[in-house]
N, C-alpha and C positions, 0 to 999 in steps of 0.2 A: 222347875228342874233346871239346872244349871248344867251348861254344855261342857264337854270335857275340852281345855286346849289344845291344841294340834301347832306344831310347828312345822313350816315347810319353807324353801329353800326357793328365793327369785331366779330366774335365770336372764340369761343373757338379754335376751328382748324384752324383759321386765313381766314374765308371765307368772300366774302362782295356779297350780291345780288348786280347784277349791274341792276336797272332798267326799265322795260318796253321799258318807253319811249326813253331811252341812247340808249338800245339794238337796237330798229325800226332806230334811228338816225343815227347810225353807222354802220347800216347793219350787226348788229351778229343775227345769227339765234341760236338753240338749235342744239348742234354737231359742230360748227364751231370751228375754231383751233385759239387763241390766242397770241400773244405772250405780255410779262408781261417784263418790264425792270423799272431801278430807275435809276432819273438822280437830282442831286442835290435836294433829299430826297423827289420828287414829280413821284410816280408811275406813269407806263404808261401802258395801256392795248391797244394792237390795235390786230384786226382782220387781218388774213392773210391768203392766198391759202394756203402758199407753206412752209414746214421747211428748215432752213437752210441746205445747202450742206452739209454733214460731222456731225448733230449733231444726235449720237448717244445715248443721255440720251434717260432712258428709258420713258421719259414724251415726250420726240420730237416722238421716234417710237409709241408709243399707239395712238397720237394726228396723226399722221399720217395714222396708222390702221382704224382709227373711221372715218375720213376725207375721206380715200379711198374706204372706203364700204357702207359712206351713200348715194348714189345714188345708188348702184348696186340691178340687181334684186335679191329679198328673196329666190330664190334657188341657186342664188351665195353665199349669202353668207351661207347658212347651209352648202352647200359643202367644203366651210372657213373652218368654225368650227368643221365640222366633221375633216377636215383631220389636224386642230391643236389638239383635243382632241387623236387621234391618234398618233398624234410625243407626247403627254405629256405620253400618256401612255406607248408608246416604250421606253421612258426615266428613266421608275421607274422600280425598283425591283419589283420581285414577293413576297405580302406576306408572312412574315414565318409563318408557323404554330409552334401552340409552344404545 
């Protein structure tokens, strides 16, 4: 079965809606982790579990974070967050007073 074209419009920050019905066809849900590559000037988006071994951009670790907490129960994750808000604040100075 061959999919119908859809034409849609970049915008300014270089975002494209992928739509509805592509989304249901391919299996992306909202939160899922993509991976985006270009091969002879034709993008490709495909869904994936898992990131690669070894990529440590900071767009593979986030997609990773968000990927590893959306199934977990809501007091797992506030415990998450509590104790990242804790290492960001160990990590800054104390106000000066001036």
């Amino acid at each position: 079965m061959k999919a119908k074209q859809m034409y849609k419009v970049v915008d300014g920050k270089g975002r494209v809606l992928i739509p509805r019905e592509l989304r249901a066809a391919s299996g992306m849900d909202y939160g899922d982790i993509v991976r985006l590559g270009v091969s002879q000037g034709a993008v490709s988006v495909k869904k994936v579990e898992l990131i690669e071994v070894g990529d440590q951009s900071p767009e593979a670790v986030e997609a990773f974070v968000y990927a590893a907490i959306r199934d977990m129960p809501e007091e797992k994750k506030i415990a998450i967050a509590a104790k990242l808000l804790e290492q960001l604040h160990d990590g800054k100075e104390p106000p000066h007073a001036d």
